[in-house]
C-alpha atoms as an extended CHARMM CRD file, in Angstrom:
* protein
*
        64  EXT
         1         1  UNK       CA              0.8120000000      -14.6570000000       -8.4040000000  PROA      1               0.0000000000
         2         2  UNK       CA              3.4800000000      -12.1850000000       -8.6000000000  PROA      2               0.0000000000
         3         3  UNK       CA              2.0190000000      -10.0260000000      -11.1600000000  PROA      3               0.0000000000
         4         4  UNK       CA             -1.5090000000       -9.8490000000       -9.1980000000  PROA      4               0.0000000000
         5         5  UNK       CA              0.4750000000       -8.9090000000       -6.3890000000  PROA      5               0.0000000000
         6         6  UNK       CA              1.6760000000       -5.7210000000       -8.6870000000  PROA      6               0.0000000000
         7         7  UNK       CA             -1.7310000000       -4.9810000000       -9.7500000000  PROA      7               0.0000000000
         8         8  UNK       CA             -3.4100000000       -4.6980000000       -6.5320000000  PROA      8               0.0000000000
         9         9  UNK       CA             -0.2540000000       -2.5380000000       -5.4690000000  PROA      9               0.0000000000
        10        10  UNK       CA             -0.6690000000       -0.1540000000       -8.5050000000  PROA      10              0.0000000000
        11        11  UNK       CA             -4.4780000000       -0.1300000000       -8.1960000000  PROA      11              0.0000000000
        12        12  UNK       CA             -3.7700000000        0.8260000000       -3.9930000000  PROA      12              0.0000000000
        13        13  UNK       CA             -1.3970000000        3.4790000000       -5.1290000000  PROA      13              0.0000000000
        14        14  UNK       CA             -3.6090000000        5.2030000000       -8.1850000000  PROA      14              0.0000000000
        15        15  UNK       CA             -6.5410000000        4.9260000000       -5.7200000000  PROA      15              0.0000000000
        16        16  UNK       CA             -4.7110000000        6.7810000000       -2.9340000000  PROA      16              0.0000000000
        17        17  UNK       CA             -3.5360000000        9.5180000000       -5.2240000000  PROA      17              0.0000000000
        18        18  UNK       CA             -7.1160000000        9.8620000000       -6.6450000000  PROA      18              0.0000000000
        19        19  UNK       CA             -8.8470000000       10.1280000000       -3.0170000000  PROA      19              0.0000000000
        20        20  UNK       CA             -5.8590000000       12.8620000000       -1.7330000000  PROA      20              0.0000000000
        21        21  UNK       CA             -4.7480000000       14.3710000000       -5.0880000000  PROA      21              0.0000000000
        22        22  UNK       CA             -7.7090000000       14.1220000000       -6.7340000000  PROA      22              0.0000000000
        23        23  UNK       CA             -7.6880000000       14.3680000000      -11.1070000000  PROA      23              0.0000000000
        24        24  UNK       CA             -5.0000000000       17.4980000000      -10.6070000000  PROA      24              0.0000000000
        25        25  UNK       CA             -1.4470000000       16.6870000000      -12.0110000000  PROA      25              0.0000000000
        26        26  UNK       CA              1.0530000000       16.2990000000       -9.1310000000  PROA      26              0.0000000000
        27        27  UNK       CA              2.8400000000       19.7490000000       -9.4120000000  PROA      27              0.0000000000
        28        28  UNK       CA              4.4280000000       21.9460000000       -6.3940000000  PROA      28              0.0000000000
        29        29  UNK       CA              1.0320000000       22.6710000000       -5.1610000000  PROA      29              0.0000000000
        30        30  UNK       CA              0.0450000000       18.9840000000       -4.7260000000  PROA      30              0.0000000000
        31        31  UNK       CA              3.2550000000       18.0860000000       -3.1810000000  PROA      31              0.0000000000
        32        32  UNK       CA              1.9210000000       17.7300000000        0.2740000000  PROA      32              0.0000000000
        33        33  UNK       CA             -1.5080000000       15.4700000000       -0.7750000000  PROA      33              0.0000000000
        34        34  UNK       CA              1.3510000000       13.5950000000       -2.7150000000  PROA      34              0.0000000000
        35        35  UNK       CA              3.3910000000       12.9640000000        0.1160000000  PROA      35              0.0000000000
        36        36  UNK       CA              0.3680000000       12.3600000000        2.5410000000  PROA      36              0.0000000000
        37        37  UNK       CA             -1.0200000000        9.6530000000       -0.3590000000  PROA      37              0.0000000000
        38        38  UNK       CA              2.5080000000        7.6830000000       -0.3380000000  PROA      38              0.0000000000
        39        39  UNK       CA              2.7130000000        7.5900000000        3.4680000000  PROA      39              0.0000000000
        40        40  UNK       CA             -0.6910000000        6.0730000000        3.5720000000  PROA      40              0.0000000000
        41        41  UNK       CA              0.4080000000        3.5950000000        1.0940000000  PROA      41              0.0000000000
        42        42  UNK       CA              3.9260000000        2.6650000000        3.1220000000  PROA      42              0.0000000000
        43        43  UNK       CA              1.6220000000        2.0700000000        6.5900000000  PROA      43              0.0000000000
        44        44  UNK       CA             -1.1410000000       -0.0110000000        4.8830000000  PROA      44              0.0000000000
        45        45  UNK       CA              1.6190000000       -2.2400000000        2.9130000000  PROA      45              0.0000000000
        46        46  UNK       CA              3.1760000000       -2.4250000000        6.2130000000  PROA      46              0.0000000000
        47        47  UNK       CA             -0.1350000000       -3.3970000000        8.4320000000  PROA      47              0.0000000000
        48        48  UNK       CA             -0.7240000000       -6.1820000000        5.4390000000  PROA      48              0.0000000000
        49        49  UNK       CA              2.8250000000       -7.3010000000        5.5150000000  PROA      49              0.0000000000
        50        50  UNK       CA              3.2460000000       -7.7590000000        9.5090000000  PROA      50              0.0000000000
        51        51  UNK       CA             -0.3540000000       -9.5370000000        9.1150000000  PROA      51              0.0000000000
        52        52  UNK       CA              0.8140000000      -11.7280000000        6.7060000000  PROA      52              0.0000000000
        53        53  UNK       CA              3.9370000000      -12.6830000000        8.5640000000  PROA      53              0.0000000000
        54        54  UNK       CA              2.4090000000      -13.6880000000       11.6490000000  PROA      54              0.0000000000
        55        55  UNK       CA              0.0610000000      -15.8200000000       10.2190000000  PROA      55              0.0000000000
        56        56  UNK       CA              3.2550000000      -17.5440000000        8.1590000000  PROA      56              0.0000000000
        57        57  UNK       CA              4.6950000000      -17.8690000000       12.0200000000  PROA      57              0.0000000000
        58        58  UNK       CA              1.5070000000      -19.6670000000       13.4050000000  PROA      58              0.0000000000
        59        59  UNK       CA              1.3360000000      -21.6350000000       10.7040000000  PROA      59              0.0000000000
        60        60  UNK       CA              4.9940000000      -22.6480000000       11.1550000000  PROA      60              0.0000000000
        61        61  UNK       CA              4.6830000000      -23.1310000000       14.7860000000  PROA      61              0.0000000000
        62        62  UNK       CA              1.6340000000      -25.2560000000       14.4080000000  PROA      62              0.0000000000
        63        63  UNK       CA              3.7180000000      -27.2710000000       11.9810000000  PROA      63              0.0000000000
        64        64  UNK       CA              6.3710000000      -28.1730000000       14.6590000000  PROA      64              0.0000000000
């Protein structure tokens, strides 16, 4: 489960960088779609993480 986990991340983060960078190599130029492609990465791990942990709290409440 782990290693899908990694997949889906790497396939998030090579999408991103193909959508803002585009098929350029990341040099000095690209720096700022690089940057903007990681930050979009950070907030939608973060959204699916803060999803995922309140469902594991409902879930734990229910169980009580």
């Amino acid at each position: 489960m782990r290693l899908l986990g990694q997949m889906l991340s790497m396939g998030i983060a090579t999408l991103l960088f193909a959508i803002y960078i585009g098929g350029g190599q990341i040099t000095a130029e690209y720096y700022p779609a690089f940057i903007k492609s990681v930050k979009v990465a950070f907030i939608f791990a973060s959204e699916v993480y803060l999803h995922q942990s309140q469902e594991v709290k409902y879930v734990l409440m229910a169980q009580k």
